[in-house]
Backbone and ligand atoms as CSV (ligand in chain L), in Angstrom:
chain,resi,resn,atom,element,x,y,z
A,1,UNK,N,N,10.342,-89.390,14.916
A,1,UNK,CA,C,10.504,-87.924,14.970
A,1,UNK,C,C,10.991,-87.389,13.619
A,2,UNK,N,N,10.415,-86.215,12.978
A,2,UNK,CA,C,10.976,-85.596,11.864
A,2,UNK,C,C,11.520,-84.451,12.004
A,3,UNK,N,N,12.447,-83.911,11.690
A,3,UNK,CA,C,13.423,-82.805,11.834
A,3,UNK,C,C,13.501,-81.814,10.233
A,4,UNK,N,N,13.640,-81.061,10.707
A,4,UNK,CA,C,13.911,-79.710,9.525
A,4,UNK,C,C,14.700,-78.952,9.906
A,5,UNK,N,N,15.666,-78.267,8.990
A,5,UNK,CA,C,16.509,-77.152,9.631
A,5,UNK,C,C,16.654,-76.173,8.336
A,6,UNK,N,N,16.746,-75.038,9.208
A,6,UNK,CA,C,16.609,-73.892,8.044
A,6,UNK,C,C,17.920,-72.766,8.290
A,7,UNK,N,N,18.662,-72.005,7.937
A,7,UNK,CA,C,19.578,-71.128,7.818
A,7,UNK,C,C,18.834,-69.811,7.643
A,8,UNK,N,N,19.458,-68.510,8.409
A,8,UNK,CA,C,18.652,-67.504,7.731
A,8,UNK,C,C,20.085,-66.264,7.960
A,9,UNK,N,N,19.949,-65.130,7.285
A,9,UNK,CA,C,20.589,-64.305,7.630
A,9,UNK,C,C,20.049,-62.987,7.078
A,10,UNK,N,N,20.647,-62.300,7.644
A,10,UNK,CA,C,20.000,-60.711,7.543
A,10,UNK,C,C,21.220,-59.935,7.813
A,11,UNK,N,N,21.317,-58.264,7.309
A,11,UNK,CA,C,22.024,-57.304,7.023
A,11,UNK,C,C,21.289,-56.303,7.192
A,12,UNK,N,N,21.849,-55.215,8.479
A,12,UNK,CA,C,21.264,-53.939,8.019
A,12,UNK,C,C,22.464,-52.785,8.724
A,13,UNK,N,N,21.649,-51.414,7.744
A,13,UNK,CA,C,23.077,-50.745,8.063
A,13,UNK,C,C,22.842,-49.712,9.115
A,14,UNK,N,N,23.713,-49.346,9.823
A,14,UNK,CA,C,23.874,-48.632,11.326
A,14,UNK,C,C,23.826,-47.017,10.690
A,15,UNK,N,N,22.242,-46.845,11.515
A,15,UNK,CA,C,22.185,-45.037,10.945
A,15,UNK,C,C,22.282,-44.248,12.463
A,16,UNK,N,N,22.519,-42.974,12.121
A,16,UNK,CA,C,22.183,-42.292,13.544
A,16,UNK,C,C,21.006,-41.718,13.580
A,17,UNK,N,N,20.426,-41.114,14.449
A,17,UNK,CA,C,19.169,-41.748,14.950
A,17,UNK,C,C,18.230,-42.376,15.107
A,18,UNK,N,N,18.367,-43.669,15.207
A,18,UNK,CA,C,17.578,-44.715,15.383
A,18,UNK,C,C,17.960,-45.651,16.347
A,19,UNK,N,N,17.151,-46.238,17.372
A,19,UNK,CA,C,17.729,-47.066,18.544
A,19,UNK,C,C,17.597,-48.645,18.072
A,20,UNK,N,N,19.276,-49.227,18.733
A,20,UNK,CA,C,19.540,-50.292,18.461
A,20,UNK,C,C,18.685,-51.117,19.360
A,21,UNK,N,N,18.135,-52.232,18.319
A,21,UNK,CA,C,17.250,-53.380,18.901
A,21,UNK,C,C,17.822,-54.586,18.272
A,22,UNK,N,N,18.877,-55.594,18.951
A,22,UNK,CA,C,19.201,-57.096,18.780
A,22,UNK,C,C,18.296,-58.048,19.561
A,23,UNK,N,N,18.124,-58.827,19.112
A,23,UNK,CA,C,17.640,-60.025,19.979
A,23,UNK,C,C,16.570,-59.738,20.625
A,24,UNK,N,N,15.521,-58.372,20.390
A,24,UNK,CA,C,14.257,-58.310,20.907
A,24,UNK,C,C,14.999,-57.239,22.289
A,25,UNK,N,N,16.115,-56.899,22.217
A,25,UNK,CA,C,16.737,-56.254,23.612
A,25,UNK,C,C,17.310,-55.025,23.112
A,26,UNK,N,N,16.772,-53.826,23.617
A,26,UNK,CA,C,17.344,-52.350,22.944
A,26,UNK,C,C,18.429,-52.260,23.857
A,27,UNK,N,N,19.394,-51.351,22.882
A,27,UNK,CA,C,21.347,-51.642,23.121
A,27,UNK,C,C,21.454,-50.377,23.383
A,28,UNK,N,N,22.083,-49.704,24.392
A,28,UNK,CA,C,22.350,-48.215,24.139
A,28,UNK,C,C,24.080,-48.207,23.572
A,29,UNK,N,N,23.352,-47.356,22.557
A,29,UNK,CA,C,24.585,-46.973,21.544
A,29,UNK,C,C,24.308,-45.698,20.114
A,30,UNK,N,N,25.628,-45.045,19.839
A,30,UNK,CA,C,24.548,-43.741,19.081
A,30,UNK,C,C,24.507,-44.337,18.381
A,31,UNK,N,N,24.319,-44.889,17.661
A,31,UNK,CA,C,23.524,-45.412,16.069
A,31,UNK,C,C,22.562,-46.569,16.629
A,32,UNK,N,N,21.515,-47.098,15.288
A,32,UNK,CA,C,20.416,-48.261,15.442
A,32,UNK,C,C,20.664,-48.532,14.233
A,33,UNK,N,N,19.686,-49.572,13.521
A,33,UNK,CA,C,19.747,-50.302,12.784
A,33,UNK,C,C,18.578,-50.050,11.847
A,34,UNK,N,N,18.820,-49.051,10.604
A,34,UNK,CA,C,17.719,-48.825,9.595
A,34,UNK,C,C,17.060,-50.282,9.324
A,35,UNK,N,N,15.723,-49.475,8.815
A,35,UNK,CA,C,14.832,-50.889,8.679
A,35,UNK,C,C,13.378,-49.972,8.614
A,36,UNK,N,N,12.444,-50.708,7.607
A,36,UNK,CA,C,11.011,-51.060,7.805
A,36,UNK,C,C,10.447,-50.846,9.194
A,37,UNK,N,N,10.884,-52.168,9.871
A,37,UNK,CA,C,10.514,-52.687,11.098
A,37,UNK,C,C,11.392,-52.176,12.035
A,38,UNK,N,N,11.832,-52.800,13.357
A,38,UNK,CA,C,12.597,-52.349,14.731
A,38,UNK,C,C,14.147,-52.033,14.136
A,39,UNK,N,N,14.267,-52.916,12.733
A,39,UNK,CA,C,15.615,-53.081,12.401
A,39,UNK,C,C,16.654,-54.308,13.142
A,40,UNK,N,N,15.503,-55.225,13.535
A,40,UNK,CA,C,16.344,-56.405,14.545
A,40,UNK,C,C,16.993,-57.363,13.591
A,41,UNK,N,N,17.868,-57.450,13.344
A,41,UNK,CA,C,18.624,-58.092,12.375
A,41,UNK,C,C,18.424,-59.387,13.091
A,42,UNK,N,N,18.781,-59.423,14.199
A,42,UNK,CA,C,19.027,-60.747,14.593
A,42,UNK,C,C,17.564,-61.829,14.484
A,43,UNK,N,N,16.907,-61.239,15.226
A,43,UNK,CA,C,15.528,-61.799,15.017
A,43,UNK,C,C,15.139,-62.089,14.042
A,44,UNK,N,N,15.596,-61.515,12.826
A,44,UNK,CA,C,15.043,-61.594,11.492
A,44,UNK,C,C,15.718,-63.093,10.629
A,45,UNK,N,N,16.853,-62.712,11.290
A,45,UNK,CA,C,17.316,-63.772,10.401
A,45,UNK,C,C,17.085,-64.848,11.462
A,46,UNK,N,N,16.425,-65.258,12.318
A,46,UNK,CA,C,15.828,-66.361,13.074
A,46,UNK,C,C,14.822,-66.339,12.383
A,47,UNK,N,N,13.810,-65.522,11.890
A,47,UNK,CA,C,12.772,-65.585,11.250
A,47,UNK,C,C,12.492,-65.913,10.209
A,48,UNK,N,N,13.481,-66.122,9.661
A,48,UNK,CA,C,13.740,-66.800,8.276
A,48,UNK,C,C,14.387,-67.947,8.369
A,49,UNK,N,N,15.135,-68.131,9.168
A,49,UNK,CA,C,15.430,-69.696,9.185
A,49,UNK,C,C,14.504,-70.374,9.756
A,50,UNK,N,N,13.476,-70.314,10.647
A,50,UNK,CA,C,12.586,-70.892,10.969
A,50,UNK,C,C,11.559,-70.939,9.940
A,51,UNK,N,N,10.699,-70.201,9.319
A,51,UNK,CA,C,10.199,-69.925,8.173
A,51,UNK,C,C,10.234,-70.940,7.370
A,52,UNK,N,N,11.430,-70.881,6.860
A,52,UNK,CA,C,11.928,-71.978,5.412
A,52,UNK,C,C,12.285,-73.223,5.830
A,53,UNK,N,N,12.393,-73.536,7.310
A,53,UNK,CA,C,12.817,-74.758,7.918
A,53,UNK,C,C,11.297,-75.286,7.740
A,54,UNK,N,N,10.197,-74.407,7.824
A,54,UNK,CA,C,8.826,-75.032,7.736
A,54,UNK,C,C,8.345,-74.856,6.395
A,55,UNK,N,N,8.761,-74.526,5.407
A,55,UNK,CA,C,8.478,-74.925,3.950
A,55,UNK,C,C,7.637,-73.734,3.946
A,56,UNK,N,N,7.604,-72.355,4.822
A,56,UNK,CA,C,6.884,-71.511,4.690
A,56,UNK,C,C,7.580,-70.557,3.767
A,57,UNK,N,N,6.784,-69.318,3.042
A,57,UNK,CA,C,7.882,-68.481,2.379
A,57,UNK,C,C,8.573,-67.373,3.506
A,58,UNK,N,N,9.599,-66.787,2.799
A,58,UNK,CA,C,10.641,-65.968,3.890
A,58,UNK,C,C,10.320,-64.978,4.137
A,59,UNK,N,N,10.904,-63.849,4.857
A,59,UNK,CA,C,10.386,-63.004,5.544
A,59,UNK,C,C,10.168,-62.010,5.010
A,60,UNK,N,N,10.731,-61.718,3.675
A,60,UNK,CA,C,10.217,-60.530,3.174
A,60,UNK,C,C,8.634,-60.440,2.385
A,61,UNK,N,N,8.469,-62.278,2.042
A,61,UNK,CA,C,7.664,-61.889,1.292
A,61,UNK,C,C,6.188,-62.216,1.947
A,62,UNK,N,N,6.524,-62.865,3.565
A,62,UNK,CA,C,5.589,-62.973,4.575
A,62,UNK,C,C,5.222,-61.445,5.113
A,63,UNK,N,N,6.440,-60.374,5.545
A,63,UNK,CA,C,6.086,-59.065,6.055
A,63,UNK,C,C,6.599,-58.313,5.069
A,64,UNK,N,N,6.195,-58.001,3.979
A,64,UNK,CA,C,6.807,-57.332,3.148
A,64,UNK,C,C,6.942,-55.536,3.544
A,65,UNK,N,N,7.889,-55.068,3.367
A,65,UNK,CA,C,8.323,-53.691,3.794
A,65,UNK,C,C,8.129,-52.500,2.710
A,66,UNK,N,N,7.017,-53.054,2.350
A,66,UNK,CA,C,6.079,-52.098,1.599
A,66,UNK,C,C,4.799,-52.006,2.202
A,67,UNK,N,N,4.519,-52.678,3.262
A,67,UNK,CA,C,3.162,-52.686,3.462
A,67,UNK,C,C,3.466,-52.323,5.015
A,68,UNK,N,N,2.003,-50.693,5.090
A,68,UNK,CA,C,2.826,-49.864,6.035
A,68,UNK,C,C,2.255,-50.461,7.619
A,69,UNK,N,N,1.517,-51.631,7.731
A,69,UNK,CA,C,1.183,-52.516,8.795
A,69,UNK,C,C,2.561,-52.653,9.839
A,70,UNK,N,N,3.378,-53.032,8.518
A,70,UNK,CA,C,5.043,-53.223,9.562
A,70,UNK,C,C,5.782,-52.426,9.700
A,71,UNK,N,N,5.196,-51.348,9.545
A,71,UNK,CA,C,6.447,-49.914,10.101
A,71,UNK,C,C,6.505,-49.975,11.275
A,72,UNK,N,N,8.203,-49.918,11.992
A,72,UNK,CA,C,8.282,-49.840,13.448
A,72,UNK,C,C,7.766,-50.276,14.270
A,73,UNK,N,N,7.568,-51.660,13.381
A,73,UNK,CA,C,6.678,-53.449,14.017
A,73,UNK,C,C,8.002,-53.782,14.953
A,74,UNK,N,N,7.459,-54.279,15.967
A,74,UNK,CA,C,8.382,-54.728,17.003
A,74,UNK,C,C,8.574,-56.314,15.913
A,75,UNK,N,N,9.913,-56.486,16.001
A,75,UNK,CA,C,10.136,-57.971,15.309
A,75,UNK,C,C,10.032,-59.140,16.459
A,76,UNK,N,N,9.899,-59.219,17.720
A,76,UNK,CA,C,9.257,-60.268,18.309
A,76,UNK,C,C,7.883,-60.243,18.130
A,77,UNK,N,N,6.915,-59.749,17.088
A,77,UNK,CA,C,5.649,-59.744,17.282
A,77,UNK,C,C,5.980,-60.706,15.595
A,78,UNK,N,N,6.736,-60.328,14.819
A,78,UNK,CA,C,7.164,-61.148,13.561
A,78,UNK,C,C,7.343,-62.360,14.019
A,79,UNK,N,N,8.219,-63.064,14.931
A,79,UNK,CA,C,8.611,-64.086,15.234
A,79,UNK,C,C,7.888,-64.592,15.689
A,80,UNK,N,N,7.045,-64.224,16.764
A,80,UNK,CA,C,5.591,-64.983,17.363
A,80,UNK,C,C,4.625,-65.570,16.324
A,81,UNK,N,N,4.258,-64.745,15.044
A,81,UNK,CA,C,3.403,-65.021,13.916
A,81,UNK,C,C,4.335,-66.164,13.085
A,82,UNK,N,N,5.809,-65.838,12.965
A,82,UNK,CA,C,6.460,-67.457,12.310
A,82,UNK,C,C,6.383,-68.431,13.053
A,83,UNK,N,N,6.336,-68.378,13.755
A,83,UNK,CA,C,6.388,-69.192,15.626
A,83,UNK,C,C,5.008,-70.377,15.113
A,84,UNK,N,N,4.356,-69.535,15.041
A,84,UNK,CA,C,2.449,-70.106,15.101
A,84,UNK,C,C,2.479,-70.323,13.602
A,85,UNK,N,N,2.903,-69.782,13.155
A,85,UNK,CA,C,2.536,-70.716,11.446
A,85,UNK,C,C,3.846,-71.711,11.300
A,86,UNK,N,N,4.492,-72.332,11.878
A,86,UNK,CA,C,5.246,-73.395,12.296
A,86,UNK,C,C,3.823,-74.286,12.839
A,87,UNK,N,N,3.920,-73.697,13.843
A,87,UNK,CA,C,3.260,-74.841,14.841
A,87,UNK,C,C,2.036,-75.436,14.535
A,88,UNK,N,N,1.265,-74.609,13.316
A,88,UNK,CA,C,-0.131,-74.667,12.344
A,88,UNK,C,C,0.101,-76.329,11.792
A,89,UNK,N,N,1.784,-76.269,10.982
A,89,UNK,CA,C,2.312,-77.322,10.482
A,89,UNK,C,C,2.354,-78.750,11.524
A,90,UNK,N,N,2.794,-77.989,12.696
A,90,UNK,CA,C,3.051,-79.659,13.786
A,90,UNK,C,C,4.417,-79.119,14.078
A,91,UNK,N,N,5.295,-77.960,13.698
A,91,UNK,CA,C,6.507,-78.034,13.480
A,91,UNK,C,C,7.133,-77.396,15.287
A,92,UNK,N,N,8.032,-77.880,15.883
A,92,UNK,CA,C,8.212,-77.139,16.977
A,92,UNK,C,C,9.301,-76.834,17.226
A,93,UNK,N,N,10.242,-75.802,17.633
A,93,UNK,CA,C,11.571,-75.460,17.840
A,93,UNK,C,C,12.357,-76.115,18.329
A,94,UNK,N,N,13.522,-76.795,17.875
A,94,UNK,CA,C,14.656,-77.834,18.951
A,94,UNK,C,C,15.262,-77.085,20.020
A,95,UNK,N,N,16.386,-76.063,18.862
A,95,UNK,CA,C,16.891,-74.889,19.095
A,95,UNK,C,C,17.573,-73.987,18.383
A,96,UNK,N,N,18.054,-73.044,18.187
A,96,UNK,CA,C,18.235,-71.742,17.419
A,96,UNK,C,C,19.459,-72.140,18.063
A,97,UNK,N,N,20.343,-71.472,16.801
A,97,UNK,CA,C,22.060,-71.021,16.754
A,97,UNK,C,C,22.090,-69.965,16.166
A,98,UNK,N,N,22.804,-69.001,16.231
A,98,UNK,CA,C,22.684,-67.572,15.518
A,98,UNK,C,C,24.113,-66.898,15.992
A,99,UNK,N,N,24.674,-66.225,15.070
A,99,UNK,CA,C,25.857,-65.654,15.448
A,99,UNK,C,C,25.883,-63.988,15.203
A,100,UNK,N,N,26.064,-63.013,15.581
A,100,UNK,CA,C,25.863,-61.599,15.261
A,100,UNK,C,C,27.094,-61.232,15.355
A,101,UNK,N,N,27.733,-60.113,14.191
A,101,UNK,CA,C,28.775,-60.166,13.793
A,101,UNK,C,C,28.593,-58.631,13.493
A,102,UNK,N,N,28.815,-57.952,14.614
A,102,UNK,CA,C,28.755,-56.616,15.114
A,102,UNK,C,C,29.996,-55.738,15.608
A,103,UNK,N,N,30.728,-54.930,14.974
A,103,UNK,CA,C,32.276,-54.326,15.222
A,103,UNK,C,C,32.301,-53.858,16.416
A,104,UNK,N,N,30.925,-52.481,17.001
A,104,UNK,CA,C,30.304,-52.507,17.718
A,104,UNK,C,C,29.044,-51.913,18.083
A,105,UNK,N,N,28.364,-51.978,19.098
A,105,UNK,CA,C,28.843,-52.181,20.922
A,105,UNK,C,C,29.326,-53.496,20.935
A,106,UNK,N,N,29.752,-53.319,22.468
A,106,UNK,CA,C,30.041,-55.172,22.866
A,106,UNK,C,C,28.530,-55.771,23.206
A,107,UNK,N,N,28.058,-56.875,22.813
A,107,UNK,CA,C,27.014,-57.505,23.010
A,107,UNK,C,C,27.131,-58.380,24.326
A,108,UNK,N,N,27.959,-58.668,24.721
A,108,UNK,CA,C,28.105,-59.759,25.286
A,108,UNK,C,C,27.704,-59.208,26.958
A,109,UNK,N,N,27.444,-58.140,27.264
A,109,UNK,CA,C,26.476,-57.795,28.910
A,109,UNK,C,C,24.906,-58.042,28.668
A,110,UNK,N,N,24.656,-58.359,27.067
A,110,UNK,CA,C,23.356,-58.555,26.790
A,110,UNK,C,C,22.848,-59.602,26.380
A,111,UNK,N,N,23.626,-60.492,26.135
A,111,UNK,CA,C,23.798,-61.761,25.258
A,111,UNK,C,C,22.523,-62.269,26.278
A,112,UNK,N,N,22.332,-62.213,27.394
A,112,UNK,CA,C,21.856,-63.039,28.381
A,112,UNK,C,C,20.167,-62.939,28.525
A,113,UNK,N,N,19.834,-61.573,28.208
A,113,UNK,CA,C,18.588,-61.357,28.001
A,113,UNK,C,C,18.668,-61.430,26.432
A,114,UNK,N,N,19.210,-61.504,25.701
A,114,UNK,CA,C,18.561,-61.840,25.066
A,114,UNK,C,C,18.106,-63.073,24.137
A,115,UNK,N,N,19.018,-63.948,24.691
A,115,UNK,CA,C,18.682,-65.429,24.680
A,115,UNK,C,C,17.221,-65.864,25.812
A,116,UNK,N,N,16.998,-65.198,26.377
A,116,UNK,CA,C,15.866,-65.363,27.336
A,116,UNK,C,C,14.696,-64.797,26.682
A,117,UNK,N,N,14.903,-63.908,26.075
A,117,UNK,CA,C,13.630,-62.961,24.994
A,117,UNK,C,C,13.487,-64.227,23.904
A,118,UNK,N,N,14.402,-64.750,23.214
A,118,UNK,CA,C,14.169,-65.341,21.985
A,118,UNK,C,C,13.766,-66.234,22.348
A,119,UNK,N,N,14.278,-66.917,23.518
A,119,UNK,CA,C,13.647,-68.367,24.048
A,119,UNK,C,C,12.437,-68.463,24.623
A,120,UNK,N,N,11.713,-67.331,24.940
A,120,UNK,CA,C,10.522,-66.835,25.459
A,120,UNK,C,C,9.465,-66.749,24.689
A,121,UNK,N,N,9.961,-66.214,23.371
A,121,UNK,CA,C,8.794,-66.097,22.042
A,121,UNK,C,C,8.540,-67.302,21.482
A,122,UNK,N,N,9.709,-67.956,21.650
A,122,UNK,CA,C,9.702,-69.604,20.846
A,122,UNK,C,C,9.087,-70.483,21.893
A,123,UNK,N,N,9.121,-70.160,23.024
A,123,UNK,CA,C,8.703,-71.353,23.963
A,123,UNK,C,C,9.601,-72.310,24.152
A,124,UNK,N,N,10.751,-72.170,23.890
A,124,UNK,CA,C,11.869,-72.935,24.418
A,124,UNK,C,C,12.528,-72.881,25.569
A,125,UNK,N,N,13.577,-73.905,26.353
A,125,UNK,CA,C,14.253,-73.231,27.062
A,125,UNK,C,C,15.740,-72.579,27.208
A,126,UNK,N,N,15.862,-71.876,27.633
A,126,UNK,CA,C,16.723,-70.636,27.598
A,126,UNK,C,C,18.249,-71.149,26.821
A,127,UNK,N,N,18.866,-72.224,27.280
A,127,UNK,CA,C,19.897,-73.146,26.532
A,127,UNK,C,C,19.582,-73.908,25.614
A,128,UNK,N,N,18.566,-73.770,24.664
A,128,UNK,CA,C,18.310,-74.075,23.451
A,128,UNK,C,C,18.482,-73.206,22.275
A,129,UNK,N,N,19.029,-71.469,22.699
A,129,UNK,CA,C,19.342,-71.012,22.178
A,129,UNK,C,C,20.514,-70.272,22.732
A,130,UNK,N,N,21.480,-70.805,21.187
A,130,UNK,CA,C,22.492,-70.126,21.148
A,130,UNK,C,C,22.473,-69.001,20.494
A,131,UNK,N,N,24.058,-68.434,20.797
A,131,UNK,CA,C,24.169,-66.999,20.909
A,131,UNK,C,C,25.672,-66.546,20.840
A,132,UNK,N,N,26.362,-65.869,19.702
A,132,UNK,CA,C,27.246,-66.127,19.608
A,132,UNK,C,C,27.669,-64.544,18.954
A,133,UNK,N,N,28.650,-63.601,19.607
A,133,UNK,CA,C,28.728,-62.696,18.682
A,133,UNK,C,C,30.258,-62.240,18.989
A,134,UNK,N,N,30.310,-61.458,17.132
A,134,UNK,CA,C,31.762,-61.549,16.664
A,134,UNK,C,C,32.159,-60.192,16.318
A,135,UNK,N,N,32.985,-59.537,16.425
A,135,UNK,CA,C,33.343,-58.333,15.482
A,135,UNK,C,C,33.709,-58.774,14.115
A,136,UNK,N,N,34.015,-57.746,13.437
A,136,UNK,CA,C,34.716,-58.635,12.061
A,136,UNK,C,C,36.256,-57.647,11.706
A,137,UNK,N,N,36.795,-58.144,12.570
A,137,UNK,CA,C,38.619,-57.900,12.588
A,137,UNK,C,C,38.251,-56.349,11.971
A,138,UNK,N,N,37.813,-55.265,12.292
A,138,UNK,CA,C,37.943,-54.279,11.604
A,138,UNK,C,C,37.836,-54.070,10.107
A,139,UNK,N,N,37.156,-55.365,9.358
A,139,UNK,CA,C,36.873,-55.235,7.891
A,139,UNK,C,C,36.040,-54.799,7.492
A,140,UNK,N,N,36.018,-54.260,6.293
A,140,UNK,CA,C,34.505,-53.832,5.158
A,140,UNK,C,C,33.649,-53.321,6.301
A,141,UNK,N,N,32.458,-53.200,5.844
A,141,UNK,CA,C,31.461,-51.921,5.837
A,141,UNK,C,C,31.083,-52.526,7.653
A,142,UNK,N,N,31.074,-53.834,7.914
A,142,UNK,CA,C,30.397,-54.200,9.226
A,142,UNK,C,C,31.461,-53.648,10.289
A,143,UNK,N,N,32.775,-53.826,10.012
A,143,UNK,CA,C,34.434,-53.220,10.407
A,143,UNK,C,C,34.436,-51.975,10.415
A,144,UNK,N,N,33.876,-51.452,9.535
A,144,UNK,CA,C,33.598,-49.417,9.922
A,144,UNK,C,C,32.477,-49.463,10.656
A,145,UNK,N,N,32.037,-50.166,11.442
A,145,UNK,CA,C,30.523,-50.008,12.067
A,145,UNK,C,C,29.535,-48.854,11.351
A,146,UNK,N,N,29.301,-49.402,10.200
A,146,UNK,CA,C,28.400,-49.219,9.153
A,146,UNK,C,C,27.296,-50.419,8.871
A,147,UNK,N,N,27.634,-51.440,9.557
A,147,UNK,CA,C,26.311,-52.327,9.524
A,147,UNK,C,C,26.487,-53.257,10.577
A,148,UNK,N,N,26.035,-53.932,10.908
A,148,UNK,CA,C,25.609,-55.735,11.758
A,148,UNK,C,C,24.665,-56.448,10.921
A,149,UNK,N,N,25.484,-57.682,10.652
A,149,UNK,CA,C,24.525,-58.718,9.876
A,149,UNK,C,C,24.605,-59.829,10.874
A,150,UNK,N,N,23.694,-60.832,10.637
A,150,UNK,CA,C,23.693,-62.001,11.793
A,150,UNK,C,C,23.336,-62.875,11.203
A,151,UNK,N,N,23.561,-64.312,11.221
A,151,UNK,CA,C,23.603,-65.646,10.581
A,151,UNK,C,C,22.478,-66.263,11.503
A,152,UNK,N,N,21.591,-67.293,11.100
A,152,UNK,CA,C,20.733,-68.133,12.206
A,152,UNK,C,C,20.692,-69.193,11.824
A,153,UNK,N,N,20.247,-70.718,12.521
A,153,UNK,CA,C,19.989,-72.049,12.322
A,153,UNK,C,C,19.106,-71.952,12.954
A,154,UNK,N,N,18.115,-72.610,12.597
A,154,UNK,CA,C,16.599,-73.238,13.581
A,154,UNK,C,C,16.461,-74.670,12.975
A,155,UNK,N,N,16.391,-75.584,14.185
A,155,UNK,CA,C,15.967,-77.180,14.156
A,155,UNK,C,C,14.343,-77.048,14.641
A,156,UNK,N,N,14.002,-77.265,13.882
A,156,UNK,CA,C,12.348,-78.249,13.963
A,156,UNK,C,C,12.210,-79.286,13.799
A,157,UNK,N,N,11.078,-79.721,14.897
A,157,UNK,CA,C,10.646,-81.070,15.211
A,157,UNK,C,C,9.127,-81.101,15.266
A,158,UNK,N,N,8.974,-82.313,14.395
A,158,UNK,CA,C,7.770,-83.171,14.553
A,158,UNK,C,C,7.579,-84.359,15.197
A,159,UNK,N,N,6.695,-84.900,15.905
A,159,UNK,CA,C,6.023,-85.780,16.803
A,159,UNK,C,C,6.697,-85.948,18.193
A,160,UNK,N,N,6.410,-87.256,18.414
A,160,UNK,CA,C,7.445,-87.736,19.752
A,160,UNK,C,C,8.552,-87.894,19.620
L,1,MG,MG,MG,15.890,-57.434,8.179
């Protein structure tokens, strides 16, 4: 069996009017998450650790946010396309770790779908992805709920 693992993370900042989308799961809360795309931070930075875990290039320069194809692209339709150019390779998901580090809303009435969304696009099962989210003690710009950034790990596997 051959293994790969990739790290990814992403940052974006909390505007008002725009609806929050984590984990492929819209959050009701007054602000969302500027962006190109849905603004799914979380997804994204799964999308990049999976990506580079497959020796593919990263996500900006796979969906670049100049090109107006990905405006207000749902980012599970991103992840499905890293998903399959993984799997082009032989490469297949172990499991995802990801931590979201959000002042607020509270995530955690959602945590549940949306480990079921991510594990759904990947074809994994549902406890193969973790899910882990943090405030940040009231610090800097994520502490003024002025942004959510989120950290990811993806393990890939080849053969038996
Ligand atoms: Mg992003």
């Amino acid at each position: 069996m051959n293994y790969r693992v990739g790290v990814g993370y992403d940052i974006h900042r909390l505007i008002e009017g725009r609806k929050l989308f984590l984990g492929g799961v819209e959050i009701p809360y007054i602000k969302g998450l500027f962006g190109h795309s849905d603004g799914d931070a979380l997804l994204h930075a799964i999308i990049d650790a999976l990506l580079t875990a497959a020796g593919e290039d990263d996500i900006g320069q796979l969906f670049p946010d100049t090109d107006p194809k990905y405006q207000g692209v749902d980012s599970k339709e991103l992840l499905k396309i890293a998903t399959q150019r993984a799997g082009k390779k032989g490469w297949r998901v172990s499991n995802v770790d990801a931590v979201v580090i959000a002042q607020e809303p509270t995530l955690a009435p959602f945590k549940k779908k949306m480990r079921k969304i991510i594990a759904g696009v990947l074809g994994i099962e549902q406890d193969a992805v973790g899910l882990k989210s943090k405030t940040n003690e009231n610090l800097g710009e994520i502490g003024r709920k002025e942004a959510i950034a989120c950290f990811a790990t993806v393990l890939l596997h080849k053969g038996e």
